[in-house]
C-alpha positions as CSV (number, residue, x, y, z in Angstrom):
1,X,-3.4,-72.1,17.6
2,X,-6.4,-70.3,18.2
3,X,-5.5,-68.9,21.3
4,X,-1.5,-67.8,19.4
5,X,-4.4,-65.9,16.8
6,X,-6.3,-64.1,19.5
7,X,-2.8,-62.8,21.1
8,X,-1.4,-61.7,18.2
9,X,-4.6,-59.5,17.4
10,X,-4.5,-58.3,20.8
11,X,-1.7,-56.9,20.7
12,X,-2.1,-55.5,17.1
13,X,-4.6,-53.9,18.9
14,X,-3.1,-52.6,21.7
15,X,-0.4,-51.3,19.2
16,X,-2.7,-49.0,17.2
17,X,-4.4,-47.6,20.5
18,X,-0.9,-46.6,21.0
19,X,-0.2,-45.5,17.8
20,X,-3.5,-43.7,18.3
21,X,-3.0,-41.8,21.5
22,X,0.7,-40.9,20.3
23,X,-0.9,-39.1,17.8
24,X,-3.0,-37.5,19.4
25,X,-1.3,-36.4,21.7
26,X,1.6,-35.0,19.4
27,X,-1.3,-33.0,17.6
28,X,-2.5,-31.8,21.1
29,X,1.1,-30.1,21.5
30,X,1.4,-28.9,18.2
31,X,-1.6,-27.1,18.4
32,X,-0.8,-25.9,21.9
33,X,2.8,-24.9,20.1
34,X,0.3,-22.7,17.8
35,X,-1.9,-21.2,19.8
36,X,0.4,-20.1,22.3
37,X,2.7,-18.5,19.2
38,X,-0.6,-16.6,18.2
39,X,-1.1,-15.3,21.8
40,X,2.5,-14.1,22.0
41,X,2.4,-12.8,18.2
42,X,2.7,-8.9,18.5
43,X,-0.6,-7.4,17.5
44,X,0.0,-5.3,15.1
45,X,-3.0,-1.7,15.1
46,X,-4.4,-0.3,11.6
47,X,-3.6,2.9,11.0
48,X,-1.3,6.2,9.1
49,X,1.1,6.5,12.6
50,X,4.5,4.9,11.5
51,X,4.6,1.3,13.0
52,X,0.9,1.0,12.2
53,X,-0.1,-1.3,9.3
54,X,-1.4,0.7,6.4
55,X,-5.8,0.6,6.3
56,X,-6.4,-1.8,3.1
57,X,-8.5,-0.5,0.6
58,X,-10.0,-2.3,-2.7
59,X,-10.7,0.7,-5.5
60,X,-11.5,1.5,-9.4
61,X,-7.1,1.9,-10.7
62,X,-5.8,3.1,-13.9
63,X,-2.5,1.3,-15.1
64,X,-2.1,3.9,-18.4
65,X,-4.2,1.2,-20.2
66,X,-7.0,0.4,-18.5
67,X,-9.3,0.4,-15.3
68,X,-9.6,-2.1,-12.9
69,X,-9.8,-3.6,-9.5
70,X,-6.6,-3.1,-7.5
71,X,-6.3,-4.1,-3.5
72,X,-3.4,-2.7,-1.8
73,X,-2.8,-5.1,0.7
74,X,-1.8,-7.5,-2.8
75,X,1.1,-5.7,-3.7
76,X,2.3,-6.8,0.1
77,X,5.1,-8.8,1.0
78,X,3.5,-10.4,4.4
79,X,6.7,-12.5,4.6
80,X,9.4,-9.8,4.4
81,X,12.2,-10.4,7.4
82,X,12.9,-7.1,7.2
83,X,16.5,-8.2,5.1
84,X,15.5,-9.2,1.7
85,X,16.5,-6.8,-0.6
86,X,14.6,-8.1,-3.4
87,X,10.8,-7.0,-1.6
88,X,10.1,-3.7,-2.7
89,X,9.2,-0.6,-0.3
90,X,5.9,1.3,-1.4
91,X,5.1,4.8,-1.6
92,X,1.4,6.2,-1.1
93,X,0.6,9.5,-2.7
94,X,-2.6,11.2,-2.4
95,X,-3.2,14.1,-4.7
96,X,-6.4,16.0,-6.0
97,X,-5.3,16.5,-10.2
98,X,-7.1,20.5,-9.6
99,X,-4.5,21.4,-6.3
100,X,-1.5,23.6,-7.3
101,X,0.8,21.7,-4.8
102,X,0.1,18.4,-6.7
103,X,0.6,19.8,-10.0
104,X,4.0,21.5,-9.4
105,X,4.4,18.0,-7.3
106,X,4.1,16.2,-10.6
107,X,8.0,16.5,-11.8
108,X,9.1,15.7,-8.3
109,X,7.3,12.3,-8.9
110,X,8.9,11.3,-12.1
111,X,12.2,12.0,-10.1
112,X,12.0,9.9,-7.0
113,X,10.3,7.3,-9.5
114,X,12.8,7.4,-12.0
115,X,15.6,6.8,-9.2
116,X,13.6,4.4,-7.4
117,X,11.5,2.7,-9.6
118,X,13.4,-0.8,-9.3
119,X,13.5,-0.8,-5.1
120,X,9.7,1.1,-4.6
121,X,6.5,0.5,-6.0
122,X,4.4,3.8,-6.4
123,X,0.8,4.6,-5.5
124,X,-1.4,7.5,-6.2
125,X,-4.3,7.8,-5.0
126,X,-6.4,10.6,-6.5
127,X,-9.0,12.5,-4.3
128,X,-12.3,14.5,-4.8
129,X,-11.8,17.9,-2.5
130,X,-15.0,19.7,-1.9
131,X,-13.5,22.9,-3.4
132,X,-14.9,25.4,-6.1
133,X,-13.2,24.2,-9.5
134,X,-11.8,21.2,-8.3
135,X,-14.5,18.8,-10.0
136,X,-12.5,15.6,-11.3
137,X,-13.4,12.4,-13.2
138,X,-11.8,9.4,-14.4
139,X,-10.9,11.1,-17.5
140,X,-9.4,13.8,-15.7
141,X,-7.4,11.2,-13.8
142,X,-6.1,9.6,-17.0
143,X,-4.7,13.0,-18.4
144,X,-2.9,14.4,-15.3
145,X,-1.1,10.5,-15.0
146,X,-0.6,10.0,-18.5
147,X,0.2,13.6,-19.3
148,X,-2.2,13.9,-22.3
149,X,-4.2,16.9,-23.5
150,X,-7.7,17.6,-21.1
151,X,-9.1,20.8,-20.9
152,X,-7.7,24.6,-21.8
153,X,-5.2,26.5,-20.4
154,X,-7.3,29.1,-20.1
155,X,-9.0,29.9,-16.4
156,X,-11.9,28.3,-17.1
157,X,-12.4,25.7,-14.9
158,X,-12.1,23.0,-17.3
159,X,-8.6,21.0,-17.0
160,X,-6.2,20.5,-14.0
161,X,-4.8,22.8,-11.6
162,X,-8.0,23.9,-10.6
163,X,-9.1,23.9,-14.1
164,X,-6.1,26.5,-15.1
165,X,-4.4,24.3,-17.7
166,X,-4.6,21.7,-20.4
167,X,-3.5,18.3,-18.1
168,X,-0.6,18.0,-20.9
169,X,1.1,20.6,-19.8
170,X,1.2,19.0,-16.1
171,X,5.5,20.1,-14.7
172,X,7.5,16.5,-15.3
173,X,6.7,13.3,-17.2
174,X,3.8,10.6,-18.0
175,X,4.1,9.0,-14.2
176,X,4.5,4.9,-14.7
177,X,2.6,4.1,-12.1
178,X,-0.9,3.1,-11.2
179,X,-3.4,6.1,-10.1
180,X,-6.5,5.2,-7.6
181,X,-9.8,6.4,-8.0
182,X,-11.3,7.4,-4.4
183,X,-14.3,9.7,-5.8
184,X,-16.0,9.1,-2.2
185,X,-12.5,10.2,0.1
186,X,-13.0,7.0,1.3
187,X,-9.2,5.9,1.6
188,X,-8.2,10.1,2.5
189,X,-10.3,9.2,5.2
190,X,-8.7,6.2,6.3
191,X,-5.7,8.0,6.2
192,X,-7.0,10.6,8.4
193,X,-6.1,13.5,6.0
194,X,-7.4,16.8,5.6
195,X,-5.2,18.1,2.2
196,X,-3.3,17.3,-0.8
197,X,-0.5,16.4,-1.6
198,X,0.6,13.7,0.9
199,X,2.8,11.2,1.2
200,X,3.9,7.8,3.0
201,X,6.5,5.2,2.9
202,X,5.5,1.9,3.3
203,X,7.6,-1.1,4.6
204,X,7.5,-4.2,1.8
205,X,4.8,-5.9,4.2
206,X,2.5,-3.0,4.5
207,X,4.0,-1.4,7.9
208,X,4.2,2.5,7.6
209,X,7.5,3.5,7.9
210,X,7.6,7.3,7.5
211,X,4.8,9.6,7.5
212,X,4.7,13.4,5.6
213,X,2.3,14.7,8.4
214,X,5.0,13.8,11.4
215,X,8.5,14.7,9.9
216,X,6.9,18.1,7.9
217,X,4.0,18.6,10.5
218,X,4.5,21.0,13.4
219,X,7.3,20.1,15.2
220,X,8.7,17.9,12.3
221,X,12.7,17.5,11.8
222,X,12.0,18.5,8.2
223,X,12.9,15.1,6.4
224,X,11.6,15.1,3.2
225,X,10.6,12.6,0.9
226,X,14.3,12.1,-0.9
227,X,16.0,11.8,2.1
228,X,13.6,9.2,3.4
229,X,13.6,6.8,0.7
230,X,17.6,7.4,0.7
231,X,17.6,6.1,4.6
232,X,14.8,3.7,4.4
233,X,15.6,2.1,1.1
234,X,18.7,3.2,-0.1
235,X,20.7,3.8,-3.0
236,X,18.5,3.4,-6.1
């Protein structure tokens, strides 16, 4: 009987050092599966050229109630397929609130957002050009978004528009959206910009899909902004 005992536990042995090495080895060839998927994953570069992943950024936002920290890489979809229709596209906007072209920009905005609000989140990020009278501030930010009295309409310096007018009077409505603080150009510079205003259309997972500077640029084909979101996104 003892020797039937000392059988048995061999082979229970000899079972789990099976069991053991089947393991193993099924993990080895998983994670050969892995790496080897990694290795052949397309790398994908950092940068504004369309087909280029937009640079992240983390930076002081205004939501038309209050300040706080936004990320743009967390309004990503890093599992769109490139069908769902339910990931919405992005659109990056960098202004200064004292340039003339933003400020007659302004109604513009509230079209394409009004018509695409549903299908594209919106972005603005709001610069700090080293140019006489165009000295900004968080407040200054508030009142160009939210379309609410800052400064004089007099040319005074103190407003938007290069401190021509009161920000209430700013062409088209309150813009819905949220409005980025980069008092250091930080992000324009990541962006490799040199003026305002500017805009890009992003891809639901962050890939940058059209780009102002190339299609209105020298040498452009002269797409603008409508028609982009109309072939990129669609109907609204």
């Amino acid at each position: 009987m003892a020797r039937r005992r000392g059988a048995s536990s061999d082979l229970t042995k000899n079972n789990e050092e099976t069991l053991l090495w089947a393991g193993l080895t099924t993990a080895g060839v998983v994670s050969l599966v892995v790496i080897a998927s990694l290795a052949l994953a397309p790398i994908v570069s950092i940068g504004p050229e369309e087909g280029n992943r937009a640079p992240d950024f983390v930076a002081d936002a205004y939501n038309g109630g209050s300040w706080y920290e936004f990320r743009m890489s967390d309004i990503w979809d890093w599992d769109w397929d490139g069908n769902s229709s339910e990931s919405k596209w992005i659109l990056i906007q960098f202004i200064d609130t004292d340039c003339p072209y933003c400020w007659e920009e302004g109604d513009e905005m509230s079209q394409y957002h009004s018509q695409w609000k549903d299908r594209v989140t919106f972005v603005t990020v709001s610069v700090h050009l080293n140019i006489p009278n165009h000295e900004s501030s968080k407040s200054e930010i508030e009142a160009f978004r939210d379309r609410t009295s800052f400064g004089t309409d007099d040319n005074d310096g103190d407003g938007c528009n290069s401190g021509r007018d009161d920000c209430v009077n700013r062409p088209g409505t309150p813009h819905q959206w949220t409005y980025v603080d980069d008092p250091s150009n930080s992000i324009f510079g990541q962006w490799e910009l040199s003026g305002t205003p500017f805009t890009a259309i992003l891809q639901p997972d962050g890939i940058v899909a059209w780009n102002k500077l190339k299609h209105q640029g020298q040498g452009g084909d002269g797409e603008e902004i409508s028609s982009a979101l109309q072939r990129l996104v669609g109907d609204s």
